[in-house]
N, C-alpha and C positions, 0 to 999 in steps of 0.2 A: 504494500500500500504506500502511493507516495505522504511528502508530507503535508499539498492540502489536505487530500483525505482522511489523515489522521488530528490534524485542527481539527474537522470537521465532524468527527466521530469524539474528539475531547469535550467540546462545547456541546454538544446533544446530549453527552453525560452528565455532563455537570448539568445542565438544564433539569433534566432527568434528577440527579439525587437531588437537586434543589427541592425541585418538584413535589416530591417523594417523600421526602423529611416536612413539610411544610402542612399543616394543618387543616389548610382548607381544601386539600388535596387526600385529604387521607382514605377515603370511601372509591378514589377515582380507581378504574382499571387500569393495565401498561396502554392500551391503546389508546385510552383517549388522555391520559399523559401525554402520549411520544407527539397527538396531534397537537395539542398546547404547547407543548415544547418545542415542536416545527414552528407555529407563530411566534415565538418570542425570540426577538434581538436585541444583544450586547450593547451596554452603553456605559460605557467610562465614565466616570464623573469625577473630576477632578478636584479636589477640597477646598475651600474655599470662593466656591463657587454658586449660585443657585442653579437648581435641578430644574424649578419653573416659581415663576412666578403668578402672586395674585393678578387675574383677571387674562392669565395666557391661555392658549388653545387647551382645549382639554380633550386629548386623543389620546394619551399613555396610561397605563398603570404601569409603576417599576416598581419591583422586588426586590428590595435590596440584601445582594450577596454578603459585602461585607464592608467595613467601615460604617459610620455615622451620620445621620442628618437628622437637623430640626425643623419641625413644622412650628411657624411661624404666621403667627395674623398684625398686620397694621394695626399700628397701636389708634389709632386716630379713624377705626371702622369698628362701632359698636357692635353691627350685626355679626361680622364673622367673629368675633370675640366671643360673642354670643353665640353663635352656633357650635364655635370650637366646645364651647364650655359643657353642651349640651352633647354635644357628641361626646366628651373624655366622661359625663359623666355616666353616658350608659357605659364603659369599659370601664370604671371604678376605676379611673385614673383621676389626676388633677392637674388643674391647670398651674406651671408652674408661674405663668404670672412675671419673667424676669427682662426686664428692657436690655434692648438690644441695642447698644448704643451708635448714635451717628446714621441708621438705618431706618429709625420709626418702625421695629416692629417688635411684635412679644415674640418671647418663645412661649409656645403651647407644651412639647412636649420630644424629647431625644424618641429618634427613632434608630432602631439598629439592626445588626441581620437581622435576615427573618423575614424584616417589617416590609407591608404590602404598604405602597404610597398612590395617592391620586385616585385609587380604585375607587370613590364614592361619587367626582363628578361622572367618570364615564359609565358608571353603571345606573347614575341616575339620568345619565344623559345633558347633561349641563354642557352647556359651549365652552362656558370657560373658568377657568379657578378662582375658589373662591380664597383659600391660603395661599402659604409661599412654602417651599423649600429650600434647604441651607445645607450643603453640605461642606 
């Protein structure tokens, strides 16, 4: 096998244990994993940087592999403050409430492996975000 095809059989793995290990995944068969794991592509994100911002296209869900990012609402938008707040508190989290300085925004809450991100605008179908991300 050359070594595209061996890239190419690593990253389906790894898509795959991701997959696998991942909770909302856990009732799923290998088949309709491997189709999910066919739609999903790689994307780097580099740290200190945002992943998306409030009010950008809402077309992604990302899974984050590995490293850190905070979800993040403008401090100066009541509603998403508000919804954030509503939302950590059906998952018995809290809002950590901590100004982000020089930015205008809260952090809401560290996100880390594991964690699904943006999956609520595109599953509700929303155009665009209503938080931010920081990684």
């Amino acid at each position: 096998m050359g070594q595209k095809a061996h890239e190419i059989v690593n990253r389906r793995n790894q898509k795959m244990k991701f997959l696998e290990g991942h909770y909302l995944f856990k009732d799923w068969g290998l088949g309709r994993l491997s189709s999910f794991a066919y739609c999903m592509q790689a994307h780097k994100q580099e740290g200190g940087a945002w992943l998306y911002e409030k009010d950008s296209s809402a077309t992604m869900v990302y899974f984050l592999l590995e490293g850190r990012c905070i979800l993040m609402a403008p401090e100066k938008d009541p509603l998403a403050l508000k919804k954030a707040k509503k939302h950590l508190a059906g998952q018995r989290m809290r809002l950590a409430g901590h100004k982000v300085h020089n930015i205008g925004f809260v952090r809401i809450m560290a996100l880390g492996e594991g964690s699904l991100i943006g999956e609520e605008e595109v599953v509700h179908a929303r155009a665009t975000r209503r938080l931010a991300v920081w990684c």
